[in-house]
C-alpha positions in Angstrom: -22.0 -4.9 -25.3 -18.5 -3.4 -25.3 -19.1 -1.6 -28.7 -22.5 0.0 -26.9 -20.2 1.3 -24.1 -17.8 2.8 -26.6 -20.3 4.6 -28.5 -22.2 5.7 -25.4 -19.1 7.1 -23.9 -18.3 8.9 -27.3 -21.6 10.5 -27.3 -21.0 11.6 -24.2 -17.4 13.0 -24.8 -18.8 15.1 -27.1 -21.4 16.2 -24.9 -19.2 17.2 -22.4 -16.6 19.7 -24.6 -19.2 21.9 -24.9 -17.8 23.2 -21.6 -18.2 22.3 -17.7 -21.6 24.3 -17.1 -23.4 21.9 -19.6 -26.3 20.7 -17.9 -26.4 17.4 -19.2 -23.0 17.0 -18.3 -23.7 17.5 -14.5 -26.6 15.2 -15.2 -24.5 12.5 -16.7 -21.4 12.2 -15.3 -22.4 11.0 -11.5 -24.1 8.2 -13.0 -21.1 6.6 -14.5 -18.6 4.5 -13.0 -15.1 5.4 -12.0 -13.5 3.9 -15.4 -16.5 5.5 -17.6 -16.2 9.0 -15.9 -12.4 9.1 -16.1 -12.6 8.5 -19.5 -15.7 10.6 -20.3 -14.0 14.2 -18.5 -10.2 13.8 -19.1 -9.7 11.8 -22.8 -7.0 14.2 -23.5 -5.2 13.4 -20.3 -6.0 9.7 -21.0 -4.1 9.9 -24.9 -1.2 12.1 -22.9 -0.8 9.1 -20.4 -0.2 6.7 -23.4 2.4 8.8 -24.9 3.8 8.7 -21.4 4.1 5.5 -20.6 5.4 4.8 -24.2 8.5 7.3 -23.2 9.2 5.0 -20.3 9.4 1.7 -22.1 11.3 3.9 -24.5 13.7 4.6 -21.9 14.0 1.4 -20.9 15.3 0.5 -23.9 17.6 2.5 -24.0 19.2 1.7 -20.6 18.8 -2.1 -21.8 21.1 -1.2 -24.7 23.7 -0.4 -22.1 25.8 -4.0 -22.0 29.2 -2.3 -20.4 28.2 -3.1 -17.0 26.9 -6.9 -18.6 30.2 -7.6 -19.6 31.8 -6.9 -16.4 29.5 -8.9 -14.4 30.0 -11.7 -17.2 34.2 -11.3 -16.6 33.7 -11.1 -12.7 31.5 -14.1 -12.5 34.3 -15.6 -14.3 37.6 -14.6 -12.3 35.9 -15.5 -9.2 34.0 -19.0 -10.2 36.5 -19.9 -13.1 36.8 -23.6 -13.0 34.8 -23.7 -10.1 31.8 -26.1 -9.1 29.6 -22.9 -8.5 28.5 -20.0 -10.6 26.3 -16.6 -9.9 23.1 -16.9 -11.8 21.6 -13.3 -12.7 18.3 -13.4 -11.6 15.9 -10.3 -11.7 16.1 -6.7 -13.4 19.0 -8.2 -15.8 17.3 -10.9 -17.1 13.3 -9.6 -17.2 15.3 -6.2 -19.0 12.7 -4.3 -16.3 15.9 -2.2 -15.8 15.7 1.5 -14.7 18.6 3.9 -13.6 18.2 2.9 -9.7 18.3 -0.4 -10.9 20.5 -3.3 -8.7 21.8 -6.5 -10.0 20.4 -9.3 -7.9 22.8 -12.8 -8.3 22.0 -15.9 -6.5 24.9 -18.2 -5.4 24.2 -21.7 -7.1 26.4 -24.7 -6.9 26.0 -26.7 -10.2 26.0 -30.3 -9.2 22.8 -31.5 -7.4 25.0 -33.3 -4.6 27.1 -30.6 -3.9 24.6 -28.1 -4.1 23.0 -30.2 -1.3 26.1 -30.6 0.7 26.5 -26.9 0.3 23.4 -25.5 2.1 23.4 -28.2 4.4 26.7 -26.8 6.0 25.9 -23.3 5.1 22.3 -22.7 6.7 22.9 -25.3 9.6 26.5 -24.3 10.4 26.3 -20.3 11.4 30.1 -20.4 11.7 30.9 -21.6 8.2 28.2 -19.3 6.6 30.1 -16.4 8.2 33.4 -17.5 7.2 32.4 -18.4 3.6 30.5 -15.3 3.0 33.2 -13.0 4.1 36.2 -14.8 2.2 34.2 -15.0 -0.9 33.5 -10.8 -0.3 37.2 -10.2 -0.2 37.5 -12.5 -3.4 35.1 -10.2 -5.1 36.7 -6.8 -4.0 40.0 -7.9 -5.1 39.0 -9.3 -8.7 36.6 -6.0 -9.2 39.9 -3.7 -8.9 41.9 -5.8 -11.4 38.6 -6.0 -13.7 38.5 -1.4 -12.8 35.7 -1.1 -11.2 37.0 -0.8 -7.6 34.4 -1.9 -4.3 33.4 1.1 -2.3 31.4 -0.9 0.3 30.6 -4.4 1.0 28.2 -5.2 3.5 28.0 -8.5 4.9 24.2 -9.7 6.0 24.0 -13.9 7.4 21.4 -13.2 9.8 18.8 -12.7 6.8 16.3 -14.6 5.7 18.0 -15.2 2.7 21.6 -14.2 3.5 22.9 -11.6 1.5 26.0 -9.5 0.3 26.2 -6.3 -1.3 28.6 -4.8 -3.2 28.6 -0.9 -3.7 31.1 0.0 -6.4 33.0 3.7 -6.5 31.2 4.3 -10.6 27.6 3.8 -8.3 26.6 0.3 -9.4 25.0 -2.0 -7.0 25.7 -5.7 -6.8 22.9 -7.9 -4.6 24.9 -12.1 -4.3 21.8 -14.0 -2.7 22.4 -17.2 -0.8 19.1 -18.5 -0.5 17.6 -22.4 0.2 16.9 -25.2 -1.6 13.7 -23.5 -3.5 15.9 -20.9 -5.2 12.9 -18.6 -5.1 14.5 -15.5 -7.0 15.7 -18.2 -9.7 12.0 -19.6 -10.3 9.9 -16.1 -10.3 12.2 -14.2 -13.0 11.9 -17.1 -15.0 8.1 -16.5 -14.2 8.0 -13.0 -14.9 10.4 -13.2 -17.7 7.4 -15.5 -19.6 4.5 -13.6 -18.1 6.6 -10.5 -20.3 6.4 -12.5 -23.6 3.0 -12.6 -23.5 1.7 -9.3 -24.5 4.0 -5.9 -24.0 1.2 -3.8 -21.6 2.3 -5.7 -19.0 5.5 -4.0 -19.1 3.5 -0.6 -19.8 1.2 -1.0 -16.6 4.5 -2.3 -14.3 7.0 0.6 -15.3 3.8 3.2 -14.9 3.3 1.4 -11.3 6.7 1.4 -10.6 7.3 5.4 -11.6 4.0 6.5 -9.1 5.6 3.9 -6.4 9.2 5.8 -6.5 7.8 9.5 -6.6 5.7 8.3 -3.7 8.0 6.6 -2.0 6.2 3.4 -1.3 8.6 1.1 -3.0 12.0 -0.4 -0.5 11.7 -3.8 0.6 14.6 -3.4 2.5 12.6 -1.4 5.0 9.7 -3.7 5.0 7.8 -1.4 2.3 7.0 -3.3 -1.6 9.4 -5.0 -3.3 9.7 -4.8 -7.3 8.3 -8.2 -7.3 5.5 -7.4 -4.8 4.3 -5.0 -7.7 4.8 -7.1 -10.6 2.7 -9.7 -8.9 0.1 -7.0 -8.2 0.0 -6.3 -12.0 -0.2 -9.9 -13.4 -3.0 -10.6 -11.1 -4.8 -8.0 -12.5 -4.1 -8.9 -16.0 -5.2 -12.5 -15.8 -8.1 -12.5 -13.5 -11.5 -12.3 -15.4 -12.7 -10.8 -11.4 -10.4 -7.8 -12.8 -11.1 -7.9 -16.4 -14.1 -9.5 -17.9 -14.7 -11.1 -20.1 -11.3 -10.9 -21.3 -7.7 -10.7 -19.7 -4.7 -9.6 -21.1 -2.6 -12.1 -19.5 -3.1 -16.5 -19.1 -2.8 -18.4 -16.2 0.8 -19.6 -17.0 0.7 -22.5 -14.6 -2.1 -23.4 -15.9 -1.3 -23.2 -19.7 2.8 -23.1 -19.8 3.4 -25.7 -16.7 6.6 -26.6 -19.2 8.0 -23.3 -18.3 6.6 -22.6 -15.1 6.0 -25.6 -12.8 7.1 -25.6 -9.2 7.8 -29.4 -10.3 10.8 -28.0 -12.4 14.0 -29.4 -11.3 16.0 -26.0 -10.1 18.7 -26.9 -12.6 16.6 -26.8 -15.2 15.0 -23.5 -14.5 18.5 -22.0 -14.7 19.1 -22.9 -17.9 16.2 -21.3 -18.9 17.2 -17.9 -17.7 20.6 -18.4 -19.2 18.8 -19.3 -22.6 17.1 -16.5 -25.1 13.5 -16.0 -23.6 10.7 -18.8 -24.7 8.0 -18.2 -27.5 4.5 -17.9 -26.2 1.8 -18.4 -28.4 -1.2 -16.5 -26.8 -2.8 -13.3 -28.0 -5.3 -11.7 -25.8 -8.8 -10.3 -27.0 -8.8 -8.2 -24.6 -7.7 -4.3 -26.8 -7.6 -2.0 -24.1 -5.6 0.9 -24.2 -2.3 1.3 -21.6 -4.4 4.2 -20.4 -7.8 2.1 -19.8 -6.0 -0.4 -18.1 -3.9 1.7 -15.4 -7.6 3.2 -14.7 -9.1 0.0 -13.9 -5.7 -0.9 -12.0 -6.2 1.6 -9.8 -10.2 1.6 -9.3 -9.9 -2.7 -8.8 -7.7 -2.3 -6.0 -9.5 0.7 -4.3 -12.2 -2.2 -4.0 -9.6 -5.1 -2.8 -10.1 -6.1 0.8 -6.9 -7.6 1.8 -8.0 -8.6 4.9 -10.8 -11.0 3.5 -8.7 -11.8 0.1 -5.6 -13.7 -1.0 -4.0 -13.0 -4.0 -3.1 -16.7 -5.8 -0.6 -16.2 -9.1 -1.5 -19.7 -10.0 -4.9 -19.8 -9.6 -5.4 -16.5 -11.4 -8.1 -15.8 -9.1 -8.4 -13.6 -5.5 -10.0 -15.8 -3.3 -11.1 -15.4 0.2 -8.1 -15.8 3.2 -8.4 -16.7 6.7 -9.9 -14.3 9.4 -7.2 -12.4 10.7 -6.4 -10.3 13.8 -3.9 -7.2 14.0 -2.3 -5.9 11.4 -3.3 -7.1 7.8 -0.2 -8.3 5.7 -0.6 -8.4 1.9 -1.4 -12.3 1.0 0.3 -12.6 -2.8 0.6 -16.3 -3.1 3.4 -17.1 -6.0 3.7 -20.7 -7.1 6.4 -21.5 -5.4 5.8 -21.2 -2.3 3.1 -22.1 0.2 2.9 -18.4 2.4 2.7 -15.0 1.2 5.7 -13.5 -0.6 4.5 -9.9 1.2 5.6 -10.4 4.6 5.5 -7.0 6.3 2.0 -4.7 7.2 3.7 -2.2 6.8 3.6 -2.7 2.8 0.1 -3.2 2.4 -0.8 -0.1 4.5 1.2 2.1 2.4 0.3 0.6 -1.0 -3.4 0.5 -0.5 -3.1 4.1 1.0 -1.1 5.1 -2.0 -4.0 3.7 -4.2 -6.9 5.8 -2.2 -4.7 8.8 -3.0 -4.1 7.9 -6.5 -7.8 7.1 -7.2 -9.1 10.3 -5.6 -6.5 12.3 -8.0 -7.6 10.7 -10.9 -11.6 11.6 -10.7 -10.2 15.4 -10.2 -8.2 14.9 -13.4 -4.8 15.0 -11.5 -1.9 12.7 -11.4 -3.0 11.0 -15.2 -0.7 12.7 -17.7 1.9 13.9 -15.3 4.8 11.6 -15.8 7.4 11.2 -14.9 7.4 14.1 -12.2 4.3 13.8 -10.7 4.3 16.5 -8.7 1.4 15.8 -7.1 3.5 13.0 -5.3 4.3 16.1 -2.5 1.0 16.4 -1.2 0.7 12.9 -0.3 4.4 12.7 1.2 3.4 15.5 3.4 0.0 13.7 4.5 1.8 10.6 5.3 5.2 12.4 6.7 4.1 11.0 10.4 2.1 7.4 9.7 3.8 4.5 11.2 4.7 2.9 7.8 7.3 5.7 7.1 8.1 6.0 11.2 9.5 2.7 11.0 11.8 3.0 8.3 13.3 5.8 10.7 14.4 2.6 13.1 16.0 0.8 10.2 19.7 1.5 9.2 20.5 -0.2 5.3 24.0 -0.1 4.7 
């Protein structure tokens, strides 16, 4: 069947260069699907996107290459924590190598010994006073071992009241340091080691995220910290789509991990062991997809499948590898992207889901107009849709909101 498809939509290629007022063309082309008519009218566009993407992993690479700012991480996590019962784990860009030039470096506070570690967030989450006291001396410890190390602390800014209490570091050279002291789950420690194995598995997975991630920052859909998507949000959003057959059938690009690698992945992992995963070289994966599609093909149907997703009736479940349907709901619609480790949605705001299926609407309309498809990494066509959604209540809100 595939191999029909191809050499229909061949035929039809070369139907259509004979120009835009071919008659068969204007016959044809209405009665294909979105995927089939993008690839029909724009195939040039669609081997320019490849080359595109291809130039972002390649830049990637490059900025993974960079270790300086590694090896000063390494030596601070040292100074502070030497001979201490307590390290930072590096959880996040660092570890996944999803790095970009905006990049932070996300660190999670984690006692070593399983008693302590207890004792520890007993008295820090139950005993506000403490938490503010710890969190602030351990903030001067870091701005005073940072100028010894050279790389003097511009800002720190101190956040208990969090969720997941947090501190962040702005140094003077621009780098951005994220220490995260969550609960017992260690969620941030569980879903890079996640990500990091759902990476092993086949490299268009980190095609289709950096080419989400690009079109998210040009249109300026991607802060969590004003309740818009998170990095993770989008990587989620990409390895559903890569392992659900209701995305790509018969064949996906990606497993169900938990279903095939619970070894690596299970919530039933001890945390201690989880980080030494992430502290060890990243884990072989034997699975090779049938599944050939092109970078290109794939961000299509990206785009066209979540045009269609309904997340008002639909739940997104990582571990299920399926969308299945969700509970009725009333008011705003939040974004349900159930991860394995936890029991609730790790998209908490509406305000997310508005803009990202809005974003989608706009991309998909670009796309069957043969805009927004080969022009990385500017996109210029990003302007038009910050202007149309300069005064919706997604963006208002971020107005209310002071970070940092």
């Amino acid at each position: 069947m595939r191999n029909i498809s191809s050499i229909f939509l061949r035929r039809f290629t070369t139907i259509c260069d004979a120009g835009p007022s071919s008659s068969i063309e204007k016959k044809i082309l209405p009665t294909l699907s979105f995927c089939e008519y993008i690839k029909v009218k724009y195939p040039e566009k669609l081997v320019k996107l490849d080359r595109q993407v291809d130039e972002l992993n390649e830049q990637r690479i490059e900025i993974k290459k960079n270790t300086g700012f590694r090896h000063f991480f390494k030596d601070l996590n040292n100074r502070v924590l030497k001979n201490s019962m307590a390290e930072l784990i590096c959880v996040g860009s660092m570890v996944t190598k999803f790095v970009n030039k905006q990049s932070d470096f996300d660190f999670v506070f984690f006692p070593k010994n399983d008693e302590q570690r207890r004792k520890f967030l007993r008295d820090f989450h139950q005993n506000p006073s403490f938490k503010q006291n710890f969190m602030n001396v351990f903030a001067k410890l870091l701005e005073r071992e940072s100028r010894k190390l050279g790389e003097p602390v511009e800002k720190i800014v101190e956040l208990p009241r969090l969720r997941v209490p947090l501190l962040i570091i702005q140094f003077e050279s621009g780098l951005s340091m994220d220490i995260q002291f969550p609960e017992e789950n260690y969620h941030a420690i569980r879903n890079t080691q996640l990500i990091r194995c759902y990476k092993q598995c086949d490299e268009r997975f980190t095609l289709l995220f950096l080419w989400l991630r690009t079109i998210c920052d040009r249109l300026e859909i991607r802060n969590s910290k004003y309740g818009l998507l998170s990095s993770y949000h989008l990587l989620l959003l990409v390895v559903h789509f890569l392992q659900s057959e209701q995305a790509l059938s018969p064949w996906p690009v990606l497993p169900v991990l938990s279903k095939n690698h619970q070894n690596l992945v299970s919530a039933d992992l001890s945390i201690s062991q989880v980080a030494d995963f992430i502290k060890q070289d990243p884990p072989i994966i034997d699975f090779q997809s049938h599944n050939k599609m092109t970078i290109s093909e794939l961000i299509i149907r990206f785009v066209d499948y979540y045009s269609h997703f309904n997340p008002s009736k639909e739940a997104i479940y990582i571990e299920k590898g399926l969308a299945l349907k969700r509970k009725q709901t009333f008011g705003d619609v939040k974004l349900q992207i159930i991860d394995p480790y936890s029991p609730t949605s790790v998209c908490r705001s509406s305000h997310a889901a508005t803009a990202f299926f809005q974003a989608i609407n706009f991309i998909r309309s670009k796309f069957k107009q043969g805009e927004m498809i080969a022009s990385l990494p500017t996109l210029p066509e990003s302007q038009q849709f910050l202007r149309e959604t300069h005064f919706c209540s997604w963006r208002l809100q971020m107005n209310d909101k002071t970070i940092l």
